[in-house]
N, C-alpha and C positions, 0 to 999 in steps of 0.2 A: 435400512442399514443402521437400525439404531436414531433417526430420528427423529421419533415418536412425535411428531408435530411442533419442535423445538419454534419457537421464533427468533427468527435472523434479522437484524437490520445492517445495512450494509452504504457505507457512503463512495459517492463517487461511482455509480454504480448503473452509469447511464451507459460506458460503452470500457473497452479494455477489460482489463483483470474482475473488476465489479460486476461488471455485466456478464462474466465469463461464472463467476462465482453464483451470482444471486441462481443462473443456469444449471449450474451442477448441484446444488442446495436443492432445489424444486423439483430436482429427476429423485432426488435420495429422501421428498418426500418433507424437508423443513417446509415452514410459512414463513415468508421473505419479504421484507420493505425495501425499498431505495430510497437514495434521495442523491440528489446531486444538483450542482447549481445551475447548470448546462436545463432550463425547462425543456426546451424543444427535445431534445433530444431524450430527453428523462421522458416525455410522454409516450414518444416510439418506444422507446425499451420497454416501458412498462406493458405495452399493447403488445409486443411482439415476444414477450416472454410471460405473460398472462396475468399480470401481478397488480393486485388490485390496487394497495397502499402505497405511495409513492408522494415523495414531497420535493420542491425545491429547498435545497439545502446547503448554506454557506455555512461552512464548520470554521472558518475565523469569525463567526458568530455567535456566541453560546446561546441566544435565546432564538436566534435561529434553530441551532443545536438541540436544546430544548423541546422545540415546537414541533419537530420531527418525531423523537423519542417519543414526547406526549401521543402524537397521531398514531405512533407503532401502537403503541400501549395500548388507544382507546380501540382502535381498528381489529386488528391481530391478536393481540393479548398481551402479558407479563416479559419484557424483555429477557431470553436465555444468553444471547451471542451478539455480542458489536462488534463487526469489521470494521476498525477505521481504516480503510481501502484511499480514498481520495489525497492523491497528490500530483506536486506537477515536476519534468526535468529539464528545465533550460539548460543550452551546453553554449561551452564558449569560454575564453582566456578571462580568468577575475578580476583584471582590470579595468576590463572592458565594460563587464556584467554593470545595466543601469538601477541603483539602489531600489526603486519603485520592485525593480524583477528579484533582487537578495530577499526586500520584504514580501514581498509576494509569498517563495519557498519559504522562509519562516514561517508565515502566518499559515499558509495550509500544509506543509509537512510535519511542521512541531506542535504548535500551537489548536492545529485543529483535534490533531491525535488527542493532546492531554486534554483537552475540553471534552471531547466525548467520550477518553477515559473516565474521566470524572464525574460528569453526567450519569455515563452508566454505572459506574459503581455505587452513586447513591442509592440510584433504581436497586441495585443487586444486593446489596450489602443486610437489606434488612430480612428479605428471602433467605439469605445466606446460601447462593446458588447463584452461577452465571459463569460468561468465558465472556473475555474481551480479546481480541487478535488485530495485531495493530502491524499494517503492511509495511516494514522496513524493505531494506535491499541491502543483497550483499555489497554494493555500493558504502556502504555504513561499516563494512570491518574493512573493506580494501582503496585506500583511497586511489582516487583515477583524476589525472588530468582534465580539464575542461569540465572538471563537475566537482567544482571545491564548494561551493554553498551548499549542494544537491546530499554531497558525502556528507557536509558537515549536520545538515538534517536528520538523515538515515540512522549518523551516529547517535542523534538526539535521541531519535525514536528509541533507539535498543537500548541506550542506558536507562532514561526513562521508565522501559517495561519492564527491564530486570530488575531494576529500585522497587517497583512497583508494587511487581512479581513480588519481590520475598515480601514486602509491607504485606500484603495482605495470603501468603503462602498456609497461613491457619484458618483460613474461613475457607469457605465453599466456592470463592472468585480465582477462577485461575485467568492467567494473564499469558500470551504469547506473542510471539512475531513469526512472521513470516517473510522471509528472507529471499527473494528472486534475484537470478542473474540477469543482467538485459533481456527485456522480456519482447517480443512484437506486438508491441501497441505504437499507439501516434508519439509515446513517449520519446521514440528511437531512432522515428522518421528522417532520412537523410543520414541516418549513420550505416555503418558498413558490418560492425560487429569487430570482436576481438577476432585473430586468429587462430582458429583449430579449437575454437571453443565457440557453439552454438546459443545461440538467440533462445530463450525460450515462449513457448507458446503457452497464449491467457491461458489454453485450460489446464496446462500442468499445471501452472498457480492455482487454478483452481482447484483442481482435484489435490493438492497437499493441504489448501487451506479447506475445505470439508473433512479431508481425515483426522487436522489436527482439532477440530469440533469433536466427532467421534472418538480418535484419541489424543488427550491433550498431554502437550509437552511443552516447555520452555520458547522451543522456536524448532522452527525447521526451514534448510535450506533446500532452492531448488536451482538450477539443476541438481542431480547428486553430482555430477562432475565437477562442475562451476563450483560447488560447496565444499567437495571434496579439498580443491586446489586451494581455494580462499581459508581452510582452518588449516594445509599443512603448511602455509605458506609462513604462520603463525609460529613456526619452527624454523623455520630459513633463515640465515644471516639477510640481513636489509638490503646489503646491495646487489644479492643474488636473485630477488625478488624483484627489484628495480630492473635491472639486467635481464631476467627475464621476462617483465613487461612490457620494454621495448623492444626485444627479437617479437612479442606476438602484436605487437603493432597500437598497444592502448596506451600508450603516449601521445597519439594524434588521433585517435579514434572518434574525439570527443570537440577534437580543436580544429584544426585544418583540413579536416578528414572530414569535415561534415559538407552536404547537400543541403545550404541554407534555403535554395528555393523548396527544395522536399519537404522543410522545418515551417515553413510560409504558414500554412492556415494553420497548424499546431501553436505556434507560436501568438499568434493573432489572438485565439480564442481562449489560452490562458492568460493572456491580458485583458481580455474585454471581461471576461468573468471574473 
């Protein structure tokens, strides 16, 4: 489907959306690396989806960052595509949230993004040829209770890649986001979902971030439902939009609504990593 043996690297990419990606890439026939901090688990995935190149990879590291890219490079070949995929979502009242857990999301929602934007663009730049896809969340245009650090991320990442985007909009480097609605990964664990609007599944994420490879665009949102509502919503007077976030229930969705034991090992292992 068009790609000719392209090389993928892909961060975060040991289980959820990453692992759901680097999947759908290697049926449509790309060459795929991972990396992710998580080793154990990075080895399974790699075994269980056939993949030979793989590295443990902290992206609030840049020569971490680095050391990876370098192995795509030497392993695989000339970097075509970087998903910066790896992020984390703690939920909970901002009060509460303990500063350790605010830097945390900064350093790997924002800070990792632009490090391996960067990175790769060096790589790309001289080629004059490459896609960078950098995983935002509709989270990032709509903000939601109980995930005021998580939004204030998401919104990082999209301004970031549309700044980005038009900097470099004359070369051969295009630049996109991809845009999920809560998706069912461990991200989501113990939450219940909005109501009358569906959860989405890794591999839809997946299969919009392969097409926007194949065709590229600015960004693409997923659901189309969930995406639909979040740009008309952009048109709605503000407290109609408020008002109708709390008749669908995502006012507490995120806050009192949560299954803290369900959140237990999620929570655990984005701290220990």
């Amino acid at each position: 489907m068009g790609a000719n043996g392209k090389v993928v690297a892909i961060t975060g990419g040991a289980r959820g959306i990453g692992y759901e990606t680097a999947k759908e890439l290697l049926s449509r026939g790309y060459r795929v690396a991972i990396g992710d901090v998580d080793e154990v688990r990075l080895k399974e995935a790699a075994l269980e989806l056939g993949i030979e190149t793989y590295a443990r990879l902290d992206v609030t590291d840049p020569e971490s960052f680095a050391a990876f890219l370098d192995l795509v490079e030497e392993q695989v070949g000339e970097l075509d595509v970087l998903i910066n995929n790896a992020g984390i979502m703690p939920t909970g009242h901002t009060h509460e949230e303990e500063d350790a857990v605010t830097r945390r999301q900064v350093e790997i929602n924002i800070l990792g993004v632009i490090y391996g934007t960067k990175l790769a663009l060096k790589r790309m730049l001289p080629r004059d040829r490459g896609h960078i896809i950098n995983t935002a969340s509709l989270a990032g245009e709509l903000p939601t209770p109980g995930l005021a650090t998580y939004c204030g991320t998401k919104h990082a990442v999209i301004g970031f890649t549309e700044a980005a985007r038009l900097e470099y909009r004359n070369t051969g480097i295009r630049l996109s986001t991809v845009r999920p609605t809560f998706t069912n990964t461990e991200l989501v664990a113990g939450t219940e979902g909005v109501k009358g609007i569906r959860n989405a599944e890794p591999q839809e994420i997946a299969i919009a971030t392969a097409d926007l490879i194949e065709k590229p665009k600015p960004f693409v949102r997923v659901t189309k439902m969930a995406g639909g509502m979040v740009a008309a919503m952009k048109f709605v007077p503000r407290r109609a939009t408020e008002r109708l976030s709390t008749m669908l229930g995502a006012d507490d969705v995120f806050l009192d609504g949560v299954n803290m034991s369900a959140r237990k090992s999620y929570l655990e292992r984005i701290r220990d990593n």
